[in-house]
One Martini backbone bead per residue (centre of mass of N, CA, C, O) as a GRO file, in nm:
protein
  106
    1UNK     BB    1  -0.789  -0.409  -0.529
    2UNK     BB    2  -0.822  -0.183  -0.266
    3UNK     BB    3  -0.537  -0.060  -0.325
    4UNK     BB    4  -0.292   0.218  -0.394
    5UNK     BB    5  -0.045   0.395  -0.505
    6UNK     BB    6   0.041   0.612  -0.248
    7UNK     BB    7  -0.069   0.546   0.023
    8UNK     BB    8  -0.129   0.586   0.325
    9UNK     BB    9  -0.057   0.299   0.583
   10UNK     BB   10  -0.095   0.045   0.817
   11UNK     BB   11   0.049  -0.196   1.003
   12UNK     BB   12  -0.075  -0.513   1.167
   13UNK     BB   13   0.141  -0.718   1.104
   14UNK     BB   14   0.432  -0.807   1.266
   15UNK     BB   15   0.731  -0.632   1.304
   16UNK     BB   16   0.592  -0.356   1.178
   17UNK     BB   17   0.410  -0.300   1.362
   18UNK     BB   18   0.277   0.042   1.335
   19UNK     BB   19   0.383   0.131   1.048
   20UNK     BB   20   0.425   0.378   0.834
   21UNK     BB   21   0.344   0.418   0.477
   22UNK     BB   22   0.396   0.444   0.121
   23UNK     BB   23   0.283   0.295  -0.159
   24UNK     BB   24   0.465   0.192  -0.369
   25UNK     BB   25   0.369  -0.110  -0.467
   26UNK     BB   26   0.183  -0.350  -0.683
   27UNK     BB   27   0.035  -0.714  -0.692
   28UNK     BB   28  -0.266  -0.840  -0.741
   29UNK     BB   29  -0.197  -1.135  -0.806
   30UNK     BB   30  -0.032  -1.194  -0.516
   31UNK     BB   31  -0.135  -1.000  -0.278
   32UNK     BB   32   0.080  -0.729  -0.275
   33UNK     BB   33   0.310  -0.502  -0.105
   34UNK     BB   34   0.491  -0.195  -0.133
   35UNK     BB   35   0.642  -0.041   0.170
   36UNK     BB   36   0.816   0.248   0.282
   37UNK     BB   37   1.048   0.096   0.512
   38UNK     BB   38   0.905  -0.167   0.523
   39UNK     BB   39   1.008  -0.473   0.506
   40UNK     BB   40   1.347  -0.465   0.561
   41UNK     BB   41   1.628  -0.589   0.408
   42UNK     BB   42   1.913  -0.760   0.333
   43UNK     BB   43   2.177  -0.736   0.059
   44UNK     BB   44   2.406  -0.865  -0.108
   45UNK     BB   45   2.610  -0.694  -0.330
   46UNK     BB   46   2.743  -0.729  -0.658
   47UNK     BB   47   2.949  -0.665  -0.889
   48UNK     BB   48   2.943  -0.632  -1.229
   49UNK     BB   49   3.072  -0.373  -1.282
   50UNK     BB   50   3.298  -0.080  -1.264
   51UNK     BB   51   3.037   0.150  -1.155
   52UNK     BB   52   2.952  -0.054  -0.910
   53UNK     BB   53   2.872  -0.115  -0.616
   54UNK     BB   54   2.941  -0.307  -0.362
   55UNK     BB   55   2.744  -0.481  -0.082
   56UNK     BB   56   2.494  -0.357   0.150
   57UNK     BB   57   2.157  -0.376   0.091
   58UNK     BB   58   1.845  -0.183   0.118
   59UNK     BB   59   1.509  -0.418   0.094
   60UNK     BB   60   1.259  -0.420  -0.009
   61UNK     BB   61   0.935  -0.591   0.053
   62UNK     BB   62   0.677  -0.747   0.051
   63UNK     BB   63   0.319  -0.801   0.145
   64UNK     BB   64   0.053  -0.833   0.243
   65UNK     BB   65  -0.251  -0.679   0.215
   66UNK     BB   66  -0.358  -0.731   0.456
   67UNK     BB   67  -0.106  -0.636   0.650
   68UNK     BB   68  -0.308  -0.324   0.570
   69UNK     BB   69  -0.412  -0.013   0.652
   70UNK     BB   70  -0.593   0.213   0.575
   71UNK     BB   71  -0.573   0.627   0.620
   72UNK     BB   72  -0.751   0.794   0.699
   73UNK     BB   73  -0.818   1.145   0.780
   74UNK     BB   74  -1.006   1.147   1.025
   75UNK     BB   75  -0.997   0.817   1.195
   76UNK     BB   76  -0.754   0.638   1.021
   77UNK     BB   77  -0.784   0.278   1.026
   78UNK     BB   78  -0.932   0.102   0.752
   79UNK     BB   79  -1.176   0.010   0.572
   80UNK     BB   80  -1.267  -0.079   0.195
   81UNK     BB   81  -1.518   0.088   0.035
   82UNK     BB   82  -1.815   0.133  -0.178
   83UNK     BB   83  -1.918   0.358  -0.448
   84UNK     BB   84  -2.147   0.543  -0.659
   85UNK     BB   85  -2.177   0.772  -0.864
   86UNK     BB   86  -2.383   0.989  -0.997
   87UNK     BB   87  -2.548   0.925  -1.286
   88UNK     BB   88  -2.449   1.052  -1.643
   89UNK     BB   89  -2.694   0.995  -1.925
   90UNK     BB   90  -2.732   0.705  -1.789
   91UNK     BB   91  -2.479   0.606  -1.655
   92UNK     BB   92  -2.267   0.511  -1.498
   93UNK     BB   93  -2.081   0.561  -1.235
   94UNK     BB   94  -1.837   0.650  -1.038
   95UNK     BB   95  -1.588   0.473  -0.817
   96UNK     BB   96  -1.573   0.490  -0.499
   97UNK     BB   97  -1.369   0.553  -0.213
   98UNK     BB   98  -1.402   0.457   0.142
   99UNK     BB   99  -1.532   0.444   0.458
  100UNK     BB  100  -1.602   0.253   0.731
  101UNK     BB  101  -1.631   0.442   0.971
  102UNK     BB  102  -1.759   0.764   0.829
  103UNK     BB  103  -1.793   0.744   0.504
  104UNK     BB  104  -1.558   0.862   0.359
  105UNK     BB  105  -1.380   1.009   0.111
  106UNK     BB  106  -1.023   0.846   0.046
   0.00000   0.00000   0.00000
């Protein structure tokens, strides 16, 4: 999966078409990520404990990572390649991820 926690992607589609946020969390097995913010849920908590509070919280849910596109510094959302770093001793290089359209590291 080339998305990774802390990012900071556009929603491509859904209800929340347009709208940015920085990726919580990350689900590679399932290809999903929790964007902070966008595709909140309501969800009714019961008190569990006497010190948990009842009520309504919003809660993120998942989203497919298809419908998210990293942001670019320089250029906005953009899709992501892969370079290797120029090899060490003989190793390979570090994989760096990048931009398609302006070639620079994101």
């Amino acid at each position: 999966m080339k998305l990774k926690k802390g990012d900071r992607v556009k929603v491509l589609t859904g209800k929340d078409r347009g709208d940015e946020g920085e990726i919580m969390r990350v689900f590679p097995k399932e290809r999903k990520v929790i964007v902070d913010g966008v595709n909140v849920a309501k969800k009714h908590q019961r008190a569990l404990r006497a010190t948990m509070q009842a009520g309504i919280i919003d809660k993120d849910m998942p989203m497919p990572a298809s419908n998210v596109a990293l942001i670019c510094p320089s250029c906005g959302p953009t899709r992501v390649g892969y370079r290797f770093d120029a090899s060490v001793f003989g190793k390979s290089g570090r994989k760096i991820r990048i931009c398609r359209k302006c070639g620079g590291d994101v």
